[in-house]
C-alpha positions as CSV (number, residue, x, y, z in Angstrom):
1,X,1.4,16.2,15.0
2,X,-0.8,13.2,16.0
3,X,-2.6,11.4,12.9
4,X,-6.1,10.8,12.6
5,X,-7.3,6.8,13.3
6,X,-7.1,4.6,9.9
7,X,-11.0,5.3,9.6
8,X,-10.3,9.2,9.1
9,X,-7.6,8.9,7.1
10,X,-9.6,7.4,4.4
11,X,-9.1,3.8,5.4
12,X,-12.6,2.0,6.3
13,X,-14.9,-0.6,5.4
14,X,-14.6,0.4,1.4
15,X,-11.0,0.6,1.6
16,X,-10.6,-2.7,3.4
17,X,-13.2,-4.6,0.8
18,X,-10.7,-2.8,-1.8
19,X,-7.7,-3.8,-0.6
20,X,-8.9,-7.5,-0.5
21,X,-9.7,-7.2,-3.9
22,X,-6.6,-5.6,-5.0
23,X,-4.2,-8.4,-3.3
24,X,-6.1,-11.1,-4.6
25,X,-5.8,-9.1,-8.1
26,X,-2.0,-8.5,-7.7
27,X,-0.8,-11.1,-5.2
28,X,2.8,-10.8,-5.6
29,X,5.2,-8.2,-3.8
30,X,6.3,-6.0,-6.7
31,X,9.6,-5.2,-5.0
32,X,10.5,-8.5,-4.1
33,X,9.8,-9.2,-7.6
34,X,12.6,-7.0,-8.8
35,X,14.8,-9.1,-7.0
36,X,13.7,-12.2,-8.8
37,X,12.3,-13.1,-5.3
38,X,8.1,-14.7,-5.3
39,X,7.1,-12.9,-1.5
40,X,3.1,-13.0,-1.2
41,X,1.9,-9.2,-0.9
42,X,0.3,-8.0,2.2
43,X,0.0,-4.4,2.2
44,X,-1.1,-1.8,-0.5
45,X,1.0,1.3,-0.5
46,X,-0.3,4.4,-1.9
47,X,3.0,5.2,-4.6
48,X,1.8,9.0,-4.4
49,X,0.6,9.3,-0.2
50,X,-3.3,10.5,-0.1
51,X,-1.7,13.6,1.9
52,X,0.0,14.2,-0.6
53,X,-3.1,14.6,-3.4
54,X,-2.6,10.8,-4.6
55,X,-5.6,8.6,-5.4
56,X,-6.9,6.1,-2.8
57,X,-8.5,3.8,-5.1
58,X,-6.4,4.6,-8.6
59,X,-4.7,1.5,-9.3
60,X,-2.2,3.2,-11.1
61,X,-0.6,4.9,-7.3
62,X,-1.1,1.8,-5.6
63,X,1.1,-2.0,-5.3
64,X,1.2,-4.5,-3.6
65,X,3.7,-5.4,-1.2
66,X,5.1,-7.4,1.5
67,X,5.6,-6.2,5.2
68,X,9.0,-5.3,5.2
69,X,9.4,-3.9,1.8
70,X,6.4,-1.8,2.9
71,X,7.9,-1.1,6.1
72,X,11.7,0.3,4.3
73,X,9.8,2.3,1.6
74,X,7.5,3.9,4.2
75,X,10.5,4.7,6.1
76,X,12.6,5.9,3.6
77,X,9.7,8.3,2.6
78,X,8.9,9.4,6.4
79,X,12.9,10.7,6.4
């Protein structure tokens, strides 16, 4: 199953304005935090997927994170 472009799955010009607003609201990597480590966030992950019902721009389903925490929870999710 091939997924649509980043523009049909929900992720255009609003999104991108958004998602500038929320990293500079929440700069920090909230799972690098855990770990008493400061790592600047880079990517906002949808906690409940927008396949899966969750809310694009709730930010109550979304944090911030760095690249390759982002990268190991979206893998672990993808198993």
């Amino acid at each position: 199953m091939q997924r649509g472009t980043a523009a049909q799955r929900g992720y255009d010009a609003r999104w991108q304005r958004f998602r500038m607003w929320y990293l500079h609201e929440y700069p920090l990597c909230v799972e690098c935090e855990k770990q008493d480590r400061v790592t600047g966030a880079s990517e906002v992950h949808h906690i409940k997927a927008l396949a899966d019902g969750g809310e694009q721009y709730e930010e109550a389903n979304l944090m911030g994170l760095c690249k390759p925490c982002h990268s190991s929870i979206t893998a672990r999710e993808n198993r």
